[in-house]
N, C-alpha and C positions, 0 to 999 in steps of 0.2 A: 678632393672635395672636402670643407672644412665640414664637421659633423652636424647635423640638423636639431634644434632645438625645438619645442616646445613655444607657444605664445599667445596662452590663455591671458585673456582679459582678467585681469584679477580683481579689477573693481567690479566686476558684474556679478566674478562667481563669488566673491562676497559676501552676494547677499543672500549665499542658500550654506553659507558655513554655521555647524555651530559653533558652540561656545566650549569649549575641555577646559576641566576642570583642574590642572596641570597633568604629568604625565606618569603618575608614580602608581596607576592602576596596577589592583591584581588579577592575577589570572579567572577566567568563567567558565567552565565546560557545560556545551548544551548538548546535553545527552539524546542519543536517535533523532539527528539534525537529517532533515530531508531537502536532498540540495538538486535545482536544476541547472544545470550550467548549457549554455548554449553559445559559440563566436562564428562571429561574422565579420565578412570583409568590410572595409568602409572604402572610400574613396578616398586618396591619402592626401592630398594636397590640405583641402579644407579642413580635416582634423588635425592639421597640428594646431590649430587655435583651440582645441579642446585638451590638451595638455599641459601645464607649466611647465620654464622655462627650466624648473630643475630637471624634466625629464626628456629622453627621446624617444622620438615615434619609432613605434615598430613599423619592419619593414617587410610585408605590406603592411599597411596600417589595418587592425580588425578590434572589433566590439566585442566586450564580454557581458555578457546579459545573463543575471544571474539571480533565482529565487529562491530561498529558504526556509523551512518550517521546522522551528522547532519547539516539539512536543511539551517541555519542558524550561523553568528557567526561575532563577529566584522572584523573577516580575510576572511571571505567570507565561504559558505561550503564546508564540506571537510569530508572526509570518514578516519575512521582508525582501523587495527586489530593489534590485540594483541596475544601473548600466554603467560600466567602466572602460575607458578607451587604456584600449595595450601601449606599453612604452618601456622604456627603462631607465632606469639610475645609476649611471655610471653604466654596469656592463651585465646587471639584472634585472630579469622582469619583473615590473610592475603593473598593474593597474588602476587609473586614477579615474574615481568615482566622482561620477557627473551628480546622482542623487541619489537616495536609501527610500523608499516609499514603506513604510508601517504603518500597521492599524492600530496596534495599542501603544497606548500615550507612555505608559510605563518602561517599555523597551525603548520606544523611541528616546526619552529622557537617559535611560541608562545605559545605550549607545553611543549617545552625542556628547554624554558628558565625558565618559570614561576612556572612549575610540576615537572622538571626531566622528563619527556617522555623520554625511550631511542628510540629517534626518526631512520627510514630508510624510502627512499625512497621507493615509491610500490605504484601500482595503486591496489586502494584497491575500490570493489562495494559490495552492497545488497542490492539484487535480490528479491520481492515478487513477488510468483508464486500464482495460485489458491492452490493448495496444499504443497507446500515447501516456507521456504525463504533460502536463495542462499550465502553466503557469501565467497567472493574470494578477495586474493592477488597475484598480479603480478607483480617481480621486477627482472628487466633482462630483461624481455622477457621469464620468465619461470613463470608457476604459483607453488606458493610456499605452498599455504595453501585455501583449498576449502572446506568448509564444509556448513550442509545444517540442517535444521529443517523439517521433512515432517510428513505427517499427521496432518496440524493445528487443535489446539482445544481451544475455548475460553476461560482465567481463570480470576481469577481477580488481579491487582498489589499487592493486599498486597499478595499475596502469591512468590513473587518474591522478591528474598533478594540479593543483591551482595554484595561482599564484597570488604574490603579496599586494595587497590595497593599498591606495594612497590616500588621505582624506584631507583635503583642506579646511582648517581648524581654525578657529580663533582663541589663543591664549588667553586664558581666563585674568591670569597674575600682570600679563602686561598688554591685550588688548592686540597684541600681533598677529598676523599669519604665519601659520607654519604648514608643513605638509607631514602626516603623523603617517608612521609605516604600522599598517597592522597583517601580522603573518600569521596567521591561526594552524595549527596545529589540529590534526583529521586522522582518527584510527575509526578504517573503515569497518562495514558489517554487510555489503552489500553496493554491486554498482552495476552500471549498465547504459549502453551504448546506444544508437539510433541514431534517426536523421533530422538536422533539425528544420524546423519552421516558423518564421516570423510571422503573424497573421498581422499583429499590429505594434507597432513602437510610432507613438506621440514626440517626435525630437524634441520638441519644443517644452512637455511637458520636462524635459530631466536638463534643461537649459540650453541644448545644443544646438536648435536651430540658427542661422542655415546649413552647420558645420558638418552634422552629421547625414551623410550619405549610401543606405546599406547597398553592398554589392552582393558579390559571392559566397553562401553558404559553407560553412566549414566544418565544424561535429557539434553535436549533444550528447552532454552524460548526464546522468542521476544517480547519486549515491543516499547512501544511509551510512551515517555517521557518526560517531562522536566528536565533534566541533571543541578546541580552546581557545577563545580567544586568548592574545598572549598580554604578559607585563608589554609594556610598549621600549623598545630597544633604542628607534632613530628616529629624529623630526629630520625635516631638512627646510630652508628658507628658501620658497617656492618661486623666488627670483636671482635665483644663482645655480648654475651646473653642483650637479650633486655629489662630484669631487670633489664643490668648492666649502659648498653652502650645509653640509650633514654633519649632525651631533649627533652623539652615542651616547643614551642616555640610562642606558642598562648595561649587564653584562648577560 
């Protein structure tokens, strides 16, 4: 069987790219970053239209749903979720983010310029409870995506692995798309296990609809952290195999 591509509409998702300001950022560390990570299965047919054609679907195809608080930052704190459909580049996992929902305008700008975040407004929180942690966005005035970790159990970081984001950008210097890789770097202080639960995900709101289809339940972790984001390393041109189409743009 010849290998499965990718076949995001690219003129659609377009129009939730920002703008990066080229690609020569330095490194951020957000000190005691409070992270919920939550995957789930999708239905795999219909999301490969949620991924470009540089990447391939994971197999089974599953959602990373993922919310952040961190306490700290040069723009002051600021909370943000995400949803990313798993896939890979070349023969690593990726994650290509469908949208970034923040509430403060300051991160939001210093995300999108510097990472590609495809940044939206949304008041985004997380919630520790005695036995759940809580993570919600709310833009509109609707909540768009609430999901929760319950039954804490203590683990250790290293058993906690995220994987690298995909963000589709638009080139400030020439107006193009590219697909920006950001790998953040994570020295843990604290983490922890459970089951998760989706109360609510909006597909429509993070641009997926009708592609994205949740199935079967997979893990939730919650760590405490120290977060870097990184200097940015590789774009790739989000309409070519990613052994064809990837620049190296750091060492």
């Amino acid at each position: 069987m010849p290998p499965r591509f990718g076949n995001l509409d690219l003129k659609t998702f377009a129009n939730f790219a920002s703008t990066i300001g080229g690609f020569k950022t330095s490194e951020l560390v957000l000190k005691g970053a409070r992270i919920l990570e939550i995957h789930n299965e999708i239905d795999d047919d219909p999301a490969d239209a949620l991924i470009p054609r540089t990447m391939h679907p994971a197999i089974p195809a599953y959602a990373i749903i993922n919310v952040m608080h961190a306490p700290e930052s040069p723009v002051g704190p600021f909370s943000i979720a995400e949803v990313r459909i798993a896939g890979r580049t070349g023969v690593r996992p990726r994650g290509f983010v469908l949208r970034s929902y923040c509430g403060s305008e300051a991160a939001r700008k210093e995300l999108s310029s510097r990472w590609g975040f495809p940044m939206a407004p949304g008041e985004v929180s997380l919630t520790l409870r005695h036995d759940r942690v809580v993570g919600k966005v709310v833009a509109g005035g609707v909540t768009v995506l609430e999901v929760e970790l319950v039954d804490r159990d203590a683990i250790s970081g290293a058993d906690i692995q995220y994987i690298a984001s995909m963000h589709l950008a638009r080139n400030s210097e020439d107006g193009k798309l590219v697909l920006v890789q950001v790998d953040p770097e994570y020295t843990f202080s604290k983490a922890e296990r459970g089951k998760p639960r989706i109360v609510t995900l909006d597909a429509a709101a993070f641009g997926a609809a009708p592609h994205l289809r949740l199935m079967n339940p997979i893990m939730a972790s919650y760590a405490t952290a120290d977060m870097t984001l990184p200097r940015l390393r590789y774009i790739c041109n989000p309409e070519l195999p990613a052994m064809q189409g990837t620049t190296k743009i750091a060492a």
